[in-house]
KOLTORZA-77993 format. One record per atom (N, C-alpha, C, CB): residue in three letters; x, y, z. Coordinates in steps of 0.05 Angstrom, whole numbers, padded with zeros to 5 digits, always signed. Glycine has a CB too. Layout:
// KOLTORZA-77993
ALAXYZ
...
***
This chain:
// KOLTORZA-77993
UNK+00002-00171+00288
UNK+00023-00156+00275
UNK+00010-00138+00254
UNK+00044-00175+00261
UNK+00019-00111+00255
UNK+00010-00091+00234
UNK+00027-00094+00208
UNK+00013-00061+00246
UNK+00012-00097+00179
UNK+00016-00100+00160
UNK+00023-00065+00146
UNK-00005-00118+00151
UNK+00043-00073+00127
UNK+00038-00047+00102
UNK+00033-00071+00066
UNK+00083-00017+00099
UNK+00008-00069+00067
UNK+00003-00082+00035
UNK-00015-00073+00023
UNK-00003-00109+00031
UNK-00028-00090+00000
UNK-00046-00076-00022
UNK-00070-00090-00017
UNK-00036-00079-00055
UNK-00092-00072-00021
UNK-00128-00077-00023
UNK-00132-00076-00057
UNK-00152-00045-00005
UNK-00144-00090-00057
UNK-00148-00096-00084
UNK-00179-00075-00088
UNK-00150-00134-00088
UNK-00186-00063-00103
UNK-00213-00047-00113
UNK-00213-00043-00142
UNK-00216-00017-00099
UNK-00230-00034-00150
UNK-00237-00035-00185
UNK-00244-00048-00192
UNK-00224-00035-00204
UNK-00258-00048-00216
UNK-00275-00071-00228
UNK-00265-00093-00240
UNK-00290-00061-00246
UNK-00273-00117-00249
UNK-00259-00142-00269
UNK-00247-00126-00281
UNK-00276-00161-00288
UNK-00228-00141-00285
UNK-00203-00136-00307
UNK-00197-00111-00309
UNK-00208-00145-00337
UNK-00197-00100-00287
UNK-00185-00067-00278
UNK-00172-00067-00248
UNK-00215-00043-00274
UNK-00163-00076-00247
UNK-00147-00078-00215
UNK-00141-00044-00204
UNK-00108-00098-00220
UNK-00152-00040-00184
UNK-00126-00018-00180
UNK-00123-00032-00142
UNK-00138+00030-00187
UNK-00110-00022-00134
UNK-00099-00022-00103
UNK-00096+00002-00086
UNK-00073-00033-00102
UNK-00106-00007-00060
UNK-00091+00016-00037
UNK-00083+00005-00025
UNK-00103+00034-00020
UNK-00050+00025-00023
UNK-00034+00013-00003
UNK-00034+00027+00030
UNK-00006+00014-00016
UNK-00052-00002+00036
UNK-00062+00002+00072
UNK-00043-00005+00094
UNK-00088-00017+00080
UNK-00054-00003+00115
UNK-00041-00008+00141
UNK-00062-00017+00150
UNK-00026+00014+00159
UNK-00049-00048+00155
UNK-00078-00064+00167
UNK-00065-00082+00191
UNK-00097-00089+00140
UNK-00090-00097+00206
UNK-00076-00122+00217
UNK-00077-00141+00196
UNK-00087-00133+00243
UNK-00050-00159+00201
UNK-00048-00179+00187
UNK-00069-00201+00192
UNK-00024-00187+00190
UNK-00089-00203+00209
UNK-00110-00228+00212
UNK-00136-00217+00191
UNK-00123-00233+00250
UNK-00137-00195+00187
UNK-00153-00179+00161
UNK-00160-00195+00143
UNK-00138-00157+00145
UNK-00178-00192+00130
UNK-00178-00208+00101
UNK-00168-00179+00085
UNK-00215-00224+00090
UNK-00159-00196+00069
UNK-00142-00179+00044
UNK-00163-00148+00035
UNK-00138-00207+00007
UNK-00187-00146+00032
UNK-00197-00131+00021
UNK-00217-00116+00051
UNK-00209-00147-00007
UNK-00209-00125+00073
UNK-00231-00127+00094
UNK-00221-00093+00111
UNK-00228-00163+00118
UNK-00231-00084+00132
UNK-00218-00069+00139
UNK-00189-00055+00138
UNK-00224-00073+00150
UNK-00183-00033+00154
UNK-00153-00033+00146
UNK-00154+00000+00164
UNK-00142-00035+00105
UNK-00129+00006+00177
UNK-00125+00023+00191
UNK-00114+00047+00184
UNK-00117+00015+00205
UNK-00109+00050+00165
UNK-00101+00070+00146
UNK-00090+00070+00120
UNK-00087+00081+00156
UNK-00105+00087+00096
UNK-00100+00089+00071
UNK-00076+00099+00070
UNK-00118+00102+00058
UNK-00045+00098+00052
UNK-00025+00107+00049
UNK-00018+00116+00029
UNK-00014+00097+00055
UNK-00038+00106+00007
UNK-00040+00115-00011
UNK-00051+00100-00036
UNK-00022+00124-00011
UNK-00050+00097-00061
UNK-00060+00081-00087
UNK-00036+00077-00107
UNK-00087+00098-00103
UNK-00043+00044-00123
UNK-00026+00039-00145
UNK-00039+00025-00167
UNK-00003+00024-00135
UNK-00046+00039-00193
UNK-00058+00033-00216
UNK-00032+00014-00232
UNK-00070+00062-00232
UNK-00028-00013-00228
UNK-00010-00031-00250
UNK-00015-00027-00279
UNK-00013-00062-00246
UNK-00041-00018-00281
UNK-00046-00017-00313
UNK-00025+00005-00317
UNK-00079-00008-00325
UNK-00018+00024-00300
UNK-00008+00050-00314
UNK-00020+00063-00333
UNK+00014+00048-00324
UNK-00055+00061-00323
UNK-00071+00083-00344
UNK-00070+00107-00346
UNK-00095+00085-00342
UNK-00061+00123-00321
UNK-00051+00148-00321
UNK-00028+00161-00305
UNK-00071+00161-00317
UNK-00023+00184-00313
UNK+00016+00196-00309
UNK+00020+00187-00280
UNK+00023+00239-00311
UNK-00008+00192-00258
UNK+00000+00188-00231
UNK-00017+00162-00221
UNK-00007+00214-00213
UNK-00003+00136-00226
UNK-00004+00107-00225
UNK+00000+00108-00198
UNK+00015+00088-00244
UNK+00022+00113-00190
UNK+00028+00102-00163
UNK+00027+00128-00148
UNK+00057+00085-00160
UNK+00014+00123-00120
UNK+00019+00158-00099
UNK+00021+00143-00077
UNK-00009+00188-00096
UNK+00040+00157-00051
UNK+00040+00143-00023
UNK+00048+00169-00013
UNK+00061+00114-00017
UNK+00034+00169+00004
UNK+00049+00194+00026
UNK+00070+00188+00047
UNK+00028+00206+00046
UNK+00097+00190+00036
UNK+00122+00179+00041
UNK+00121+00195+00077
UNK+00153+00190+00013
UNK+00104+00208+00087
UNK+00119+00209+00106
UNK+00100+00194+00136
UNK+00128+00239+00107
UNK+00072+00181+00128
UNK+00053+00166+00141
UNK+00069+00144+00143
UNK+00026+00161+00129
UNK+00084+00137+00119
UNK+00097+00105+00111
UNK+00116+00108+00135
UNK+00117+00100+00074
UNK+00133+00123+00124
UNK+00158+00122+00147
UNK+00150+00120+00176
UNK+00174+00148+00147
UNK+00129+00135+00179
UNK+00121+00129+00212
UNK+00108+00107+00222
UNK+00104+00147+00221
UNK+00093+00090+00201
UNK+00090+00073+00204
UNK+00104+00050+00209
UNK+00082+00074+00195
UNK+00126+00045+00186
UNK+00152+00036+00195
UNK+00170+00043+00215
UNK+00163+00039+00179
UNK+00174+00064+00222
UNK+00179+00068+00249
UNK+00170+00052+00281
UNK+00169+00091+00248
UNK+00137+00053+00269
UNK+00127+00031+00291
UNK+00130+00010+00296
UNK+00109+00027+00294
UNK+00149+00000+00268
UNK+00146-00030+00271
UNK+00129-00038+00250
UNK+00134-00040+00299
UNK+00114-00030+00234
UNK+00097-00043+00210
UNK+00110-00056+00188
UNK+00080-00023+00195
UNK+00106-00085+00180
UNK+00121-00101+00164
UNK+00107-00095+00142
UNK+00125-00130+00172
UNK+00125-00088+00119
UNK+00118-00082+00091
UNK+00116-00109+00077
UNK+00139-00062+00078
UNK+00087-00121+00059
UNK+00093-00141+00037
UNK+00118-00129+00024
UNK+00067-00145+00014
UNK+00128-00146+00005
UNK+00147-00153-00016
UNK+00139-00132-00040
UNK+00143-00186-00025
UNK+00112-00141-00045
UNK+00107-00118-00070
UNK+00096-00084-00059
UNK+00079-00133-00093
UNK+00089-00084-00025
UNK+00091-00052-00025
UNK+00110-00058-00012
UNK+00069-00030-00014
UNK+00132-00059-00012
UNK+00161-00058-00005
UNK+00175-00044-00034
UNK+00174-00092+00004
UNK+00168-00054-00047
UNK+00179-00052-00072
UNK+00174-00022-00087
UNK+00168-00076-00089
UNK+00136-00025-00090
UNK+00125+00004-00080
UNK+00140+00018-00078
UNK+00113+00007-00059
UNK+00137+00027-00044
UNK+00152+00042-00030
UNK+00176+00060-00032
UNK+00156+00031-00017
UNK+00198+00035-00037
UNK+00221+00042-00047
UNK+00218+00055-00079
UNK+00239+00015-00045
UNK+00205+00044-00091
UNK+00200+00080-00114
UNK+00193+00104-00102
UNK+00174+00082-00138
UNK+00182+00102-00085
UNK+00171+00130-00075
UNK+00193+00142-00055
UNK+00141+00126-00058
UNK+00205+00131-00052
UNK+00236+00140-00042
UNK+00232+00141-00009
UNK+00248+00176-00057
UNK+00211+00122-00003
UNK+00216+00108+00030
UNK+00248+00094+00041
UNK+00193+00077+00031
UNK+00256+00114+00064
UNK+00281+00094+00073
UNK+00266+00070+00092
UNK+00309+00114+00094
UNK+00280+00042+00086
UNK+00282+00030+00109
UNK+00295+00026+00126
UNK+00279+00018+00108
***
């Protein structure tokens, strides 16, 4: 099953994420089939969160199951499901 969730990158106690399109047998940080975009939680700067709302949608289109928290994501970025 193809995933939409977050890669974890950045240093200790700096988290940031990309939100990928992976298979779900992946390890969390391991390959991944496409970048969709990035989300800084610190909110260190004005553009924290970016997704290219229209890769998402097609992805979803295919059938790609969104985690909970890039579900959540997403839906700020004004993804229909």
């Amino acid at each position: 099953m193809v995933k939409i969730r977050l890669s974890r990158y950045g240093s200790t106690h700096n988290p940031h994420y990309r939100i990928v399109v992976a298979d779900a047998r992946r390890p969390r940080d391991g390959g991944y089939i496409e970048n969709l975009g990035h989300y800084d939680p610190r909110k260190t700067r004005e553009d924290y969160l970016k997704v290219n709302v229209e890769r998402a949608q097609e992805w979803l289109a295919k059938g790609a199951q969104p985690t909970a928290t890039a579900k959540r994501l997403l839906k700020a970025q004004g993804v229909k499901f």
